[in-house]
C-alpha positions in Angstrom: -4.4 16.8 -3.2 -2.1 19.8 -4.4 -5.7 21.1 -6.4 -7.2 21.1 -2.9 -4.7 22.9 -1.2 -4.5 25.6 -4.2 -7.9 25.7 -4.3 -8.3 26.4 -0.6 -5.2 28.9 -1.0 -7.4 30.7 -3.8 -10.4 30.7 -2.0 -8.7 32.2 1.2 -7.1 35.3 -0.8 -10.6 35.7 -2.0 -12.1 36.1 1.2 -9.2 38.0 2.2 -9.6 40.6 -0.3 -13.5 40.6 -0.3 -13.2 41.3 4.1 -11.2 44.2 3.2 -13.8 45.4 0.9 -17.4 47.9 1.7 -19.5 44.8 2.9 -22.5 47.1 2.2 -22.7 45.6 -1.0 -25.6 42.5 -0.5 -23.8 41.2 -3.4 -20.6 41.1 -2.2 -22.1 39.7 1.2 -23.7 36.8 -1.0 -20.0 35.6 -3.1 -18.2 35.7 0.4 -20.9 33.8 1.6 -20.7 31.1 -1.2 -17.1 31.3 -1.2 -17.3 30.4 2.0 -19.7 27.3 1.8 -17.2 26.0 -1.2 -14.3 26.4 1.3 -15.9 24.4 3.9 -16.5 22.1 1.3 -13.2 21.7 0.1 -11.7 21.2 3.9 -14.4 18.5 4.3 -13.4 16.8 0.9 -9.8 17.3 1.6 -10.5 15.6 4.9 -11.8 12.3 3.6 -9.1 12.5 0.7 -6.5 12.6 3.1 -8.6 9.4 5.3 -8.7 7.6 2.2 -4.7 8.3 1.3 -3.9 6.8 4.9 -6.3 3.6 4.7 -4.7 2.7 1.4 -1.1 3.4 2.5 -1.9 1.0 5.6 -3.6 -1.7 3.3 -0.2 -0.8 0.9 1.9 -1.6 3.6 -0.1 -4.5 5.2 -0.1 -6.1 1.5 4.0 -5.9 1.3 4.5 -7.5 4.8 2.0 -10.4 3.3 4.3 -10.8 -0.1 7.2 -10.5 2.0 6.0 -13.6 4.4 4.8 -15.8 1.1 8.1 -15.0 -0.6 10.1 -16.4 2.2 7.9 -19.1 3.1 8.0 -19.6 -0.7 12.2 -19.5 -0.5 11.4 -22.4 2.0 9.8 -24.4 0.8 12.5 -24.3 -2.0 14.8 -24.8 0.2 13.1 -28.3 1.3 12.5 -29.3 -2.0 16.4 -29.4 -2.4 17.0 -30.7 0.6 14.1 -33.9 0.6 15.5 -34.4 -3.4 19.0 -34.5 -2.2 18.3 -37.0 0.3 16.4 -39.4 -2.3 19.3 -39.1 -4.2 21.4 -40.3 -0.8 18.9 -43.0 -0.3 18.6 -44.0 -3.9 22.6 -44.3 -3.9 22.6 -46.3 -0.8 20.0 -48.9 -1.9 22.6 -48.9 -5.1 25.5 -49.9 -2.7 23.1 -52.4 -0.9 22.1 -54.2 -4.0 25.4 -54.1 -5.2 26.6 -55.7 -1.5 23.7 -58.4 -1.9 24.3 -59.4 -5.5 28.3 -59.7 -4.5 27.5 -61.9 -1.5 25.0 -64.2 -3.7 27.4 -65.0 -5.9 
């Protein structure tokens, strides 16, 4: 974007300096003429680059909120993991202490 905006800066101390000159010239009339077409091309390309810049800081930003939301649910589902493991373990040391219970009362 900085060549756009030194390009338009060039372009206007052109046009600056050509006003300020005899305009009698046809010449002279014809490059402030074309300088002036390529100005209004640059503004309109400037324009779109600077459209484009937003869209893809909002998709940017939209895209980080979504990574954001899968690494927590992803921290969650961790977090479960643990917790559903852990109480196997509680539930595997139980039935332990049951069987252990029914084997002393059988004998």
């Amino acid at each position: 974007m900085n060549s756009i905006d030194e390009k338009e800066k060039k372009l206007n101390t052109a046009l600056e300096e050509l006003n300020n000159l005899d305009l009698s010239n046809p010449e002279l009339q014809k490059n402030i003429e074309n300088l002036s077409a390529k100005q209004n091309q640059l503004e309109i390309e400037k324009i779109q680059i600077e459209e484009k810049y937003k869209s893809l800081l909002e998709e940017h930003e939209n895209l980080s909120k979504k990574l954001e939301d899968l690494k927590s649910k992803e921290k969650l589902e961790e977090r479960k993991q643990i917790e559903f493991s852990e109480k196997i373990d509680e539930l595997n040391q139980e039935t332990d202490t049951l069987l252990d219970e029914i084997d002393k009362w059988q004998m």
